[in-house]
TORKOL-4160 file (C-alpha; in steps of 0.2 Angstrom, whole numbers, padded with zeros to 4 digits, m for minus):
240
<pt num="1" X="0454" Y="0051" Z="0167"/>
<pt num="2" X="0439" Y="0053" Z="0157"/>
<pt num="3" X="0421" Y="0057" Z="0166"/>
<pt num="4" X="0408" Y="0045" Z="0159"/>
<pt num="5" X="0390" Y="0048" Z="0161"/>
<pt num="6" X="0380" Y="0032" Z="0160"/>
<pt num="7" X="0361" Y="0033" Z="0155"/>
<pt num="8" X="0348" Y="0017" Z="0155"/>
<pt num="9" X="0334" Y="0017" Z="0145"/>
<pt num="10" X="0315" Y="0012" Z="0148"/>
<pt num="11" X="0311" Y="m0002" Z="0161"/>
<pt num="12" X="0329" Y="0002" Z="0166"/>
<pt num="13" X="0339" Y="0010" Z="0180"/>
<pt num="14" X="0358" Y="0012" Z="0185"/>
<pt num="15" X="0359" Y="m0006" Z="0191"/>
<pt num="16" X="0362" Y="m0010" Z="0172"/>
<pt num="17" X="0375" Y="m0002" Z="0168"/>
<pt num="18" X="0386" Y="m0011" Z="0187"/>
<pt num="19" X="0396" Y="m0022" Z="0175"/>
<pt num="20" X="0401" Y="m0006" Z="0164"/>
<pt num="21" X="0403" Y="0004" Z="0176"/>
<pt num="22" X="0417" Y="m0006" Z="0188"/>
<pt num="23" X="0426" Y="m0009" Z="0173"/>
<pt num="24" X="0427" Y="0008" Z="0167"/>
<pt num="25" X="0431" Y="0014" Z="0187"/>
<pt num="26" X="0444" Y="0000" Z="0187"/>
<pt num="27" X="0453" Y="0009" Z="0174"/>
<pt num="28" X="0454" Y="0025" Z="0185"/>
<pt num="29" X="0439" Y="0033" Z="0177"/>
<pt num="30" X="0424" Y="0042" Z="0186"/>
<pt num="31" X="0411" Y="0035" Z="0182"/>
<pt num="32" X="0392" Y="0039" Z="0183"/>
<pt num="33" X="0377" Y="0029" Z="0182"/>
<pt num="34" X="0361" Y="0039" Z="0186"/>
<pt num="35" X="0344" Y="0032" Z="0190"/>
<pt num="36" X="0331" Y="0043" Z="0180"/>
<pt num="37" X="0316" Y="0050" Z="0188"/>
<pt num="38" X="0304" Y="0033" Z="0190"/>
<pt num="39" X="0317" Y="0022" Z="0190"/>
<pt num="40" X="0327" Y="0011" Z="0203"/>
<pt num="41" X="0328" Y="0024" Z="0220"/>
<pt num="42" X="0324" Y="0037" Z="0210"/>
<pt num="43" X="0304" Y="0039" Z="0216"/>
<pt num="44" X="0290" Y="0047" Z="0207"/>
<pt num="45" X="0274" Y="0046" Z="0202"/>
<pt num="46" X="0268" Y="0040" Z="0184"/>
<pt num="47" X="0263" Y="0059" Z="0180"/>
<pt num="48" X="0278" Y="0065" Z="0183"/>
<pt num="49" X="0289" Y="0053" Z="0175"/>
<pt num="50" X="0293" Y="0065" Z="0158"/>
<pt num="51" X="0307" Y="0065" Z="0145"/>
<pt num="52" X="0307" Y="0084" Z="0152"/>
<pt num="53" X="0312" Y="0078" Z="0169"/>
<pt num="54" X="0325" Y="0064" Z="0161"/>
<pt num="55" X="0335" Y="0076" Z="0154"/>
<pt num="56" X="0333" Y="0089" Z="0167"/>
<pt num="57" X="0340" Y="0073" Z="0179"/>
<pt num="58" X="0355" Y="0073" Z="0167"/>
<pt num="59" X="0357" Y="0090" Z="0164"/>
<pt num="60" X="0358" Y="0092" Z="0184"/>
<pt num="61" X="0372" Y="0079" Z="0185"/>
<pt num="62" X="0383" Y="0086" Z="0172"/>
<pt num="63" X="0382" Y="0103" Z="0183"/>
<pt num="64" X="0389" Y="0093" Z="0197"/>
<pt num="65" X="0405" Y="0090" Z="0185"/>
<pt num="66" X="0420" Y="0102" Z="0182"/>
<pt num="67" X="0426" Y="0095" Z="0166"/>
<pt num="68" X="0418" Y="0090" Z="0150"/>
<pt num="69" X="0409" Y="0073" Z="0150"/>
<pt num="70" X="0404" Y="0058" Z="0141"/>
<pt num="71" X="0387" Y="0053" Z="0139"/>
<pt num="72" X="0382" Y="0035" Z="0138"/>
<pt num="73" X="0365" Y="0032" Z="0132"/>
<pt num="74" X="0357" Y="0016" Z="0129"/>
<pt num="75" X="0340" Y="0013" Z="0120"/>
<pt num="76" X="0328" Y="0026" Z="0126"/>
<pt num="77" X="0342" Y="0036" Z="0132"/>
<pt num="78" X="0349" Y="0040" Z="0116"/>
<pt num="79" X="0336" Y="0053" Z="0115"/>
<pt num="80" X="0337" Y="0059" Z="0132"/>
<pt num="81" X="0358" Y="0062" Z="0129"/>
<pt num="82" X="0355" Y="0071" Z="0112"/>
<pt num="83" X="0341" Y="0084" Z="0119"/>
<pt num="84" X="0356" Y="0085" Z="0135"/>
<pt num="85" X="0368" Y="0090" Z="0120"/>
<pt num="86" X="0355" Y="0103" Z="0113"/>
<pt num="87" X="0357" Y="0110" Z="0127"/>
<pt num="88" X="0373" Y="0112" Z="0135"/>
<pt num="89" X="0385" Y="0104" Z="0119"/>
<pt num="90" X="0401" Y="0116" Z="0127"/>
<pt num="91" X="0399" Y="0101" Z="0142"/>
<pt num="92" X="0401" Y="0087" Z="0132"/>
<pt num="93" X="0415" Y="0078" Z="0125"/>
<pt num="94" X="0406" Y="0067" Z="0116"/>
<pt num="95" X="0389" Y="0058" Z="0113"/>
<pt num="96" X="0391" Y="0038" Z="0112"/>
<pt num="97" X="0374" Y="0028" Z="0108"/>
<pt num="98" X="0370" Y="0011" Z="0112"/>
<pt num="99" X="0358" Y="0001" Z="0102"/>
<pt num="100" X="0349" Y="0019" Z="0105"/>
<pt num="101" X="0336" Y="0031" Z="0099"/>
<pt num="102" X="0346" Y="0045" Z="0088"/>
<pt num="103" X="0334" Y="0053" Z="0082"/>
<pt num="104" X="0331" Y="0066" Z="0069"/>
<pt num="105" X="0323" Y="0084" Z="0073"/>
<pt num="106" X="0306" Y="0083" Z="0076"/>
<pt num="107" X="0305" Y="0062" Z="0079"/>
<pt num="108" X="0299" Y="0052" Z="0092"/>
<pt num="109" X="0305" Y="0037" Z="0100"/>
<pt num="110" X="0287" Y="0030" Z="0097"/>
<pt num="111" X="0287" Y="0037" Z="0079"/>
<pt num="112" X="0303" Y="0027" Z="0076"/>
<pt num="113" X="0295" Y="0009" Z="0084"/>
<pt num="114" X="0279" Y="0010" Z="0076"/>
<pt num="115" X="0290" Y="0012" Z="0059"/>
<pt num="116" X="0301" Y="m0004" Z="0065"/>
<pt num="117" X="0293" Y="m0020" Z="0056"/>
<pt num="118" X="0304" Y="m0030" Z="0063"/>
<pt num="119" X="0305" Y="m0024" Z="0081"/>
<pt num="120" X="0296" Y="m0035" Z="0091"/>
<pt num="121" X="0295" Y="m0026" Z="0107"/>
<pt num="122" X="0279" Y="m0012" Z="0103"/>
<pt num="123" X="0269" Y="m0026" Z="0098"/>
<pt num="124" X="0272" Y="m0035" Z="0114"/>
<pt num="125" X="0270" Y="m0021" Z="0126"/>
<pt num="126" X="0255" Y="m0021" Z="0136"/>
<pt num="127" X="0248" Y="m0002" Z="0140"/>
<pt num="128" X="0237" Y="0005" Z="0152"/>
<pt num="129" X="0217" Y="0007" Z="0150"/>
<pt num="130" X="0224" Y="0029" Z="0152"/>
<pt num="131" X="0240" Y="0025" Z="0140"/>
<pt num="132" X="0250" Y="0033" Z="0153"/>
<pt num="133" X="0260" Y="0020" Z="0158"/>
<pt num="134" X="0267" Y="0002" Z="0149"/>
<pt num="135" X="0272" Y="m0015" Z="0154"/>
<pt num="136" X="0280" Y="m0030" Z="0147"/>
<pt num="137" X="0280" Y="m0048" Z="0152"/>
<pt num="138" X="0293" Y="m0060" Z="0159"/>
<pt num="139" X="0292" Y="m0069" Z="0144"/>
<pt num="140" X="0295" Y="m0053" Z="0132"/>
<pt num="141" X="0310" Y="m0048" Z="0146"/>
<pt num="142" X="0320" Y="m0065" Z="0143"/>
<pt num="143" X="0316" Y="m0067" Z="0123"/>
<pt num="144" X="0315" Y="m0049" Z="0116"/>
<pt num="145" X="0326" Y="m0036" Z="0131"/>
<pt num="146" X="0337" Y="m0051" Z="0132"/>
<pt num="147" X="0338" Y="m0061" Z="0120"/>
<pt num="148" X="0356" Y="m0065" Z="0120"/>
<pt num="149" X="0359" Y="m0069" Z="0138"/>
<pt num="150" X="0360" Y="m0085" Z="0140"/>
<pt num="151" X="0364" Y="m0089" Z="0158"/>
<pt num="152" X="0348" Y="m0093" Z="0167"/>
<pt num="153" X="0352" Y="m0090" Z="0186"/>
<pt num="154" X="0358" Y="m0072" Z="0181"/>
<pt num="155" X="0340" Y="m0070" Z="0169"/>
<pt num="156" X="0331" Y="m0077" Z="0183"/>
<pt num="157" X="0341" Y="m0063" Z="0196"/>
<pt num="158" X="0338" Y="m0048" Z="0186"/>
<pt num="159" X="0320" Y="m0051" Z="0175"/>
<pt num="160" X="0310" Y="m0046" Z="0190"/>
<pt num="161" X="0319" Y="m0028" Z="0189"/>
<pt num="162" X="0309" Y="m0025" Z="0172"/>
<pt num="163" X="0292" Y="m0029" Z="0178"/>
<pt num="164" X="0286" Y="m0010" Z="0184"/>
<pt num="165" X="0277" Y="0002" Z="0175"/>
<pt num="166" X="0285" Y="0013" Z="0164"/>
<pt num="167" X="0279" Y="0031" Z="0160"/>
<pt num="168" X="0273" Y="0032" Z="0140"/>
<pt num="169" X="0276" Y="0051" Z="0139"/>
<pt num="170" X="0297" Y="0051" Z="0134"/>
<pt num="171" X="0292" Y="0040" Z="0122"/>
<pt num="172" X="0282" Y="0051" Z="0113"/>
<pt num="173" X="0291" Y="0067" Z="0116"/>
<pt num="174" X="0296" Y="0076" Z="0101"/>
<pt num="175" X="0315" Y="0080" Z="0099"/>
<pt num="176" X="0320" Y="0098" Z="0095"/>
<pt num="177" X="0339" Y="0097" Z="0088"/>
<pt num="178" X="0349" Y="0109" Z="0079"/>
<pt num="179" X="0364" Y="0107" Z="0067"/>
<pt num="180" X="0372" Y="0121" Z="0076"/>
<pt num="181" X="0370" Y="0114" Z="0093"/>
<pt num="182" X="0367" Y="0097" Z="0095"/>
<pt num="183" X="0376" Y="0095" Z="0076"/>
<pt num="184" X="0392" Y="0100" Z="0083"/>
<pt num="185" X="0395" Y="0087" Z="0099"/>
<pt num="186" X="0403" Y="0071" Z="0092"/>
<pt num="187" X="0393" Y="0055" Z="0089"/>
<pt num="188" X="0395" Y="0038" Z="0090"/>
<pt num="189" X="0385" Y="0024" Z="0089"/>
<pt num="190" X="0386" Y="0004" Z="0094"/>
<pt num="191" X="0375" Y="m0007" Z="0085"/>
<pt num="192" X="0368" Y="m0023" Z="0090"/>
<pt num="193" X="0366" Y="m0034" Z="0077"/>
<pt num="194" X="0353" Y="m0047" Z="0084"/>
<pt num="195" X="0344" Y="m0032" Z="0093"/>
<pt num="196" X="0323" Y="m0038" Z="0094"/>
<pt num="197" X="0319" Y="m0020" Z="0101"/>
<pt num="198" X="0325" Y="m0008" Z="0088"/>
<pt num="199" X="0330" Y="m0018" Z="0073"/>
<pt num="200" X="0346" Y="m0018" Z="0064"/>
<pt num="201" X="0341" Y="m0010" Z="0049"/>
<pt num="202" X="0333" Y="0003" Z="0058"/>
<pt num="203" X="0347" Y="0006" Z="0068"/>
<pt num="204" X="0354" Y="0009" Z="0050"/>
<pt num="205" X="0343" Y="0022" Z="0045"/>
<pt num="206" X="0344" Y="0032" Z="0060"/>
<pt num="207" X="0362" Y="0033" Z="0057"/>
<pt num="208" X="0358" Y="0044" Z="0042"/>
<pt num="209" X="0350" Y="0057" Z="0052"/>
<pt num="210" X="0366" Y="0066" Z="0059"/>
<pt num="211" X="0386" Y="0064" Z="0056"/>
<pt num="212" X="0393" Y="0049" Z="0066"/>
<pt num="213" X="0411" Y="0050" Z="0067"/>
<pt num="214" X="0412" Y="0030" Z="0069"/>
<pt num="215" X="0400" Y="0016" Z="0069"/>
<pt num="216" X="0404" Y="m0002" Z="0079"/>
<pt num="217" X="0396" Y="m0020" Z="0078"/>
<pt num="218" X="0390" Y="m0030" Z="0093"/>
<pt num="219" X="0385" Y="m0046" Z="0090"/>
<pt num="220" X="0373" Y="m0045" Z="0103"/>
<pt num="221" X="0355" Y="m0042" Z="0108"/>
<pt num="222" X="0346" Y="m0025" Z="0116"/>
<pt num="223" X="0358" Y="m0025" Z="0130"/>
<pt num="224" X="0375" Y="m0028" Z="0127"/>
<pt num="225" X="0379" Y="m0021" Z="0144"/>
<pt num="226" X="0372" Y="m0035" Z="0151"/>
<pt num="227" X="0378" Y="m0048" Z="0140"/>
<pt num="228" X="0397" Y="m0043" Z="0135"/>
<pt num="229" X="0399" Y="m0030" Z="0146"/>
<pt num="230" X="0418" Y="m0032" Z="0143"/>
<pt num="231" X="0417" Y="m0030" Z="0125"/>
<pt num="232" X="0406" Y="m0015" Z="0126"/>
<pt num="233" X="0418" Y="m0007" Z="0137"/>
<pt num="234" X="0432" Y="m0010" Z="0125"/>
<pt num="235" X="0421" Y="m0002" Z="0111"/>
<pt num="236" X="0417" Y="0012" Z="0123"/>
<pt num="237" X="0435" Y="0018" Z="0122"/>
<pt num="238" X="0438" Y="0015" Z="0106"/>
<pt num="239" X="0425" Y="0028" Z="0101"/>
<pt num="240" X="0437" Y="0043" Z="0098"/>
């Protein structure tokens, strides 16, 4: 029995991860999806909505463990689960990445978009007169976050979960790694290979910033979990 960890990025929240998550349980795993601070039940205001507080939600949840975990971050998240392995690496088994922010020491997840020509997702974002919180359309929901799902009763049930307002401050938080810590949890990372939200070849580059013990292909958009949640699951425990 392995414990997974399961961490949703921006405009997300645990109900994203419900398809991943009963198959990983069905298999006799215990399996974790967490709600970060502004997201799905998890209340709090704009101001408080921090990369800071993410990990510190993760970190908290990991406590509540007795064995080693793994940590499944998605977009956003990716930067969330490598600061949580900065910081407690001796609780992790290992570190697995979906179409997610790995970022090298000192990046941003903002830094890494605004470097993305062919992400279309920062272009379409609509931000706040204060920058302190973002927005995206239906339209950008259906054709950029999920390009690649194509029934429309199951778009039409969950687009209305994106539309809140999500805090700008974990994108432009700063990631303080080390070889010696962060360096030493092992990584994998699962590419999405008609991803309109961090391009493929930018997934690509980021994979050069640390060792990754193996890389997998998903033909699919942003969020695979959504769209082939089976065979994301598969790769899930094929990493290692």
């Amino acid at each position: 029995m392995k414990n997974y960890l399961l961490i949703h990025g921006a405009w997300g929240a645990a109900w994203e991860f419900n398809n991943v998550a009963e198959l990983l349980s069905s298999e006799g795993h215990n399996v974790i999806a967490l709600d970060l601070p502004g997201h799905g039940g998890n209340k709090a205001n704009i101001a408080d909505v921090t990369m800071k507080a993410y990990i510190q939600t993760v970190v908290n949840a990991i406590y509540n463990l007795d064995e080693k975990v793994i940590l499944v971050g998605h977009s956003l998240a990716g930067a969330v689960i490598s600061q949580v392995a900065e910081i407690m690496p001796e609780k992790i088994e290992k570190l697995i990445y979906v179409a997610a922010m790995l970022l090298k020491n000192g990046d941003s997840p903002l830094a890494v978009m605004q470097n993305d020509p062919d992400g279309e997702l920062l272009p379409n974002t609509l931000f706040s007169e204060d920058g302190s919180y973002a927005t995206v359309s239906e339209e950008t929901v259906r054709n950029i976050l999920l390009n690649d799902v194509d029934d429309e009763a199951y778009l039409d049930s969950i687009v209305p979960k994106f539309l809140f307002k999500q805090a700008t401050e974990p994108f432009m938080a700063q990631a303080q790694l080390s070889e010696e810590r962060f360096g030493s949890v092992a990584k994998y990372y699962i590419k999405a290979s008609i991803d309109k939200v961090i391009s493929p070849s930018v997934q690509d580059k980021m994979l050069t910033n640390w060792k990754v013990e193996n890389v997998f292909n998903l033909e699919s958009g942003h969020f695979p979990l959504t769209s082939m949640p089976e065979k994301l699951v598969e790769t899930i425990k094929n990493a290692g």
